[in-house]
N, C-alpha and C positions, 0 to 999 in steps of 0.2 A: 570649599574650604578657603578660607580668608590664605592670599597670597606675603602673609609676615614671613613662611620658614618656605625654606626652596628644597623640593625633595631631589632636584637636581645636583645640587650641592652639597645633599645629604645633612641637610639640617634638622629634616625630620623625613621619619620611616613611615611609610604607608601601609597600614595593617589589613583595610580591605582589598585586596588584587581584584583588577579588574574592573574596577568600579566604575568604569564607562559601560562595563555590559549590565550589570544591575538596572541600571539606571533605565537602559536600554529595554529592559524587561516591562517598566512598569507602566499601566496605559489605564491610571484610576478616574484620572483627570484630565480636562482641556481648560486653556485659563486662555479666556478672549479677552484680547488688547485694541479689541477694534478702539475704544470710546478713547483712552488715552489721550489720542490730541484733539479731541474736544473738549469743551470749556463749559463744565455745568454748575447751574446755581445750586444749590439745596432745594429748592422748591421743584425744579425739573429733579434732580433726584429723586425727591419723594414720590414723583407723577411715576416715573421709569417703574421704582421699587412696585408702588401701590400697582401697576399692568402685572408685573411677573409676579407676584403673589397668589393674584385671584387667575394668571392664569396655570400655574404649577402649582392646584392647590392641593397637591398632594405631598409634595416637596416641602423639607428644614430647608430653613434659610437664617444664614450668618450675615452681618452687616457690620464690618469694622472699619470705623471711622479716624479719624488722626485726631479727634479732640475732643476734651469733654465735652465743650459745649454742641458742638454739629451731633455728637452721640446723642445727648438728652433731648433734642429738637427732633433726631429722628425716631428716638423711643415713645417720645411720645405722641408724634405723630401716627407710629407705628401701635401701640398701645387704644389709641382712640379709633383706628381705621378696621384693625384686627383682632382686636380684645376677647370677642365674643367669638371667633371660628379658632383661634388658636393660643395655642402656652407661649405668653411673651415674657423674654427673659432681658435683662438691660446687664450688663457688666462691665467695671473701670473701677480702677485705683480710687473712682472715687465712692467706693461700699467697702468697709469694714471686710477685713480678710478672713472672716467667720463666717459671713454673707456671701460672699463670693465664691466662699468653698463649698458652701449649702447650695447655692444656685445650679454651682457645676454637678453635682453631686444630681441634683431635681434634672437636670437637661439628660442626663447619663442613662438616668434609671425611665426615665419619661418613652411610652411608646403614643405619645399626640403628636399634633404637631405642634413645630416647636418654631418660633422666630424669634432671632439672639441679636439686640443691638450690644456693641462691644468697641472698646476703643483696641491698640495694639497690645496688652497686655493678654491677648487670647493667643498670642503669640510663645510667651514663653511655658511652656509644658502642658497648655489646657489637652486632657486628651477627650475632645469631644467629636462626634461624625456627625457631618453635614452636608447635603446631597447638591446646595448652592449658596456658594461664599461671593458677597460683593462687598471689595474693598476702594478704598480709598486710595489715592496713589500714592505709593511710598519707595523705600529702597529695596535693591531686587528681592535682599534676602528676607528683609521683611515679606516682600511680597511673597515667595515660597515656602515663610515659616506659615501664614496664614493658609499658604494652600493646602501646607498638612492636617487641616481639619475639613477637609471637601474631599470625602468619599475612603474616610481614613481608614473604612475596615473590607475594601474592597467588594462594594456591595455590585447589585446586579446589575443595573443600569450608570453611567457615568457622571460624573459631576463635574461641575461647571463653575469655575472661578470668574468674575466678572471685574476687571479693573474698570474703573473711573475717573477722572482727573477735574474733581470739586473747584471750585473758585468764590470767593469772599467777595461778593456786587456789592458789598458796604466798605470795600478797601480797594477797590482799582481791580477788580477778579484778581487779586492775589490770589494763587493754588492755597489750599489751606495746608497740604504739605510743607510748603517754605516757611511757616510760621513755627516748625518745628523738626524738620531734618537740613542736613547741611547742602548747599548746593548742590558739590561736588557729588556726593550719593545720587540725589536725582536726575543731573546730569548724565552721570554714569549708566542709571537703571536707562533711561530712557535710549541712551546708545547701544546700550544692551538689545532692546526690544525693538530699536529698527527695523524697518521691513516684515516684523511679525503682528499677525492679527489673532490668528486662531495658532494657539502655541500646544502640544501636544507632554505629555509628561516628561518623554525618553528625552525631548529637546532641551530640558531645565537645567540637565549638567554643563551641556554647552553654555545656553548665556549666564547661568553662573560662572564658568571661569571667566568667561568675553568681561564680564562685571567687574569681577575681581583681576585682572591684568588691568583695564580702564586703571583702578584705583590706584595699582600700583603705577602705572607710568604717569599718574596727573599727580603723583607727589612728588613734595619740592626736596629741596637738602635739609630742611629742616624737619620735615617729615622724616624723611629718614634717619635723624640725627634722634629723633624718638621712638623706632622702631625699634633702633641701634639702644638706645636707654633698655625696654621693655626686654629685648633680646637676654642682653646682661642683666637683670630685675633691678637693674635702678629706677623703680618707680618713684622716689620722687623726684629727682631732675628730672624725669619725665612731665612728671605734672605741673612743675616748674615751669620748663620750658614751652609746655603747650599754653597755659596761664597764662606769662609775661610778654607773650609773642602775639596779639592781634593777628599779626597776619604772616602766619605763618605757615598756610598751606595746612597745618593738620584739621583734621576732620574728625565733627562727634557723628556717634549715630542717632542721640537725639538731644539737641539744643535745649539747656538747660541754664538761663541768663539770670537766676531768679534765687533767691533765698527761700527754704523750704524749711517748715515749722513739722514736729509728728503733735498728734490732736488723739488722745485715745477719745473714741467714744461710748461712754455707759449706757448701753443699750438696753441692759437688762438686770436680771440678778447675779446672774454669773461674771457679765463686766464688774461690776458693783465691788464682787468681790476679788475678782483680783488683783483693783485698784487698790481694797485696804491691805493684800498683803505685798504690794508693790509699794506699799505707804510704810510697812512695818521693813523691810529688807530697807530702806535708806536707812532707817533708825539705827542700826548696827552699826556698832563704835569699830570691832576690826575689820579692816575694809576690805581682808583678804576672805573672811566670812560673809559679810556682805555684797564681796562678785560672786563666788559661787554660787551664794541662794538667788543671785539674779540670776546669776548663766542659766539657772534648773528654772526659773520662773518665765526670762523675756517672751519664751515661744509663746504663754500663753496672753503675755501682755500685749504684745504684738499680734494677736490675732484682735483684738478692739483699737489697732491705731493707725491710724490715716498720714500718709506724707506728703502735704499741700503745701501750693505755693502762698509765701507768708500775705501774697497782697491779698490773696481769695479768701481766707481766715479772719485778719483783722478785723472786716466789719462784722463778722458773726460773733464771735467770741474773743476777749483777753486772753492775747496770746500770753504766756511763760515763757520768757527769756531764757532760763537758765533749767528748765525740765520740760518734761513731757505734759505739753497744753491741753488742760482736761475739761470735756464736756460734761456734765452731771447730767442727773436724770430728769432734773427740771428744766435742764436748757436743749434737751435734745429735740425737743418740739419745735422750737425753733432755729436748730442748726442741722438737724440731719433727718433727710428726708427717706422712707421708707424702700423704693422704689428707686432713686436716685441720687443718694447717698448726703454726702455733706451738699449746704445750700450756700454754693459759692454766688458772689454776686457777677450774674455771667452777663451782666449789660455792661458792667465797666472793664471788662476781662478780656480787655482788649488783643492781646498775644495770643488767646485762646492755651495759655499752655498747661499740661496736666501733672507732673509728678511722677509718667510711669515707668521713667527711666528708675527712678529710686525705688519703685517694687520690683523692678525686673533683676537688680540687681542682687535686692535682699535675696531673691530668690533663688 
């Protein structure tokens, strides 16, 4: 639990008692941190991946990456290497929220085997079970939300998280985590995980709090002076203050530098159609008539619409300034790809960054 309220202090009441002995109970998982302070390219990942496949082929395997583009390079690497022994699945902000919910839905019900490339958006509520998760290096709790789908229903034999620490040989081995979590977090996880190789489940509650103390004593006064906002729910001096302040110490959890357009895509008949009555609700003159029939309508509009960054859209399609940037059926062929969703242009995508702070949110 994020250290904002201090149950010391009594700012907040603690409803599970005990919960260092829960925790203590639980032994689903081991999450090896040996690789951590190595320095791998993509291509050595894929060689690592493509060994433990063919040699646990009996074993799901999860692979969550920190960007769209190192995901799409390893799906399809993954796709062409495995296609034919195994159900490859690909998942990211960047497939329609109807697809993504079909996908999980096909992984759930699925008794094959199953290989899942995935950016951190399998993070928020995916409830899928997987026997070996290899992620990407991220912040701790990132890293623990992902472990909750390695061995999630307590099966017979134990599962095995595998951290990584990727590096970009086309940018100075920049970690491709810096490209999109804040220092600070990484900093933090990695102080956290000192001295551990072979990390055991009961032990997660420890360097979770180790993590979250880190955060709290590496903030400044000005961090705190936004705490201090959030506390009292003045959120917008809050977002005021973290805005106007470059360097102020506060910290996101994931760096979001970028203008982002939503892009419904008409994928089918049922897109099609909710586009025309998503056409007919603007039409309406009272405007208190016209939020309702939206509020009863967005869920279905928003399961056909994508939240991209505006530079990866532009050259696919004219964007809409002032609504929702719409794909027709004739353009979908060449803006969204079946298997890998919208077709950003990922040679000039340079920041590698994805959007999925904006579905993690809606959600």
């Amino acid at each position: 639990m994020p250290l904002i309220f201090s149950e010391e202090s009594k700012e907040i009441y603690e409803l599970a008692k005990n919960k260092r002995k829960y925790f203590e109970e639980f032994s689903r998982i081991t999450i090896n941190a040996k690789r951590v302070s190595e320095k791998l390219t993509i291509d050595e990942y894929k060689a690592l991946l493509s060994d433990d496949i063919y040699r646990f082929e009996e074993d799901d395997f999860l692979i969550v990456m920190n960007t769209i583009r190192t995901s799409i390079d390893v799906y399809s690497f993954i796709k062409e290497e495995f296609g034919d022994s195994a159900e490859i699945y690909y998942l990211s902000t960047n497939i329609i929220p109807k697809e993504r919910l079909e996908r999980i839905k096909k992984i759930k019900k699925s008794k094959n085997r199953k290989i899942i490339v995935s950016t951190q958006m399998i993070e928020a509520g995916v409830d899928i079970d997987i026997d070996r998760v290899y992620r990407d290096f991220g912040p701790m709790d990132s890293i623990n939300q992902t472990a909750g789908r390695c061995n999630r229903e307590w099966g017979d034999k134990k599962g095995l998280v595998t951290l990584v620490n990727l590096t970009n040989e086309n940018h100075y081995d920049r970690p491709y985590a810096a490209y999109i979590y804040d220092n600070v977090l990484i900093e933090e996880t990695r102080n956290a995980l000192s001295g551990f190789e072979m990390i055991e489940e009961k032990e997660i509650f420890y360097l979770a709090e180790k993590y979250y103390m880190g955060l709290k004593n590496h903030g400044s006064d000005e961090s705190q002076k936004l705490l201090d906002c959030i506390k009292e729910l003045r959120y917008r001096e809050a977002f005021e203050s973290g805005k106007d302040d470059k360097n102020s110490g506060v910290f996101e959890l994931i760096r979001q530098e970028f203008k982002t357009v939503d892009v419904f895509i008409e994928i089918d008949d049922d897109a099609a159609k909710v586009w025309q009555e998503y056409q007919s609700i603007k039409k309406i003159k009272d405007r208190f008539e016209r939020k309702r029939k939206f509020n009863r309508h967005k869920k279905d509009l928003y399961m056909y619409v994508l939240s991209l960054p505006e530079f990866a859209v532009r050259k696919q399609v004219d964007i809409d300034e002032k609504d929702i940037t719409f794909v027709s059926r004739e353009m979908v062929f060449n803006a969204y790809d079946e298997d890998t969703g919208f077709m950003r242009d990922l040679e000039k995508d340079y920041f590698f960054l994805m959007g999925e702070l904006a579905w993690i949110l809606r959600c």
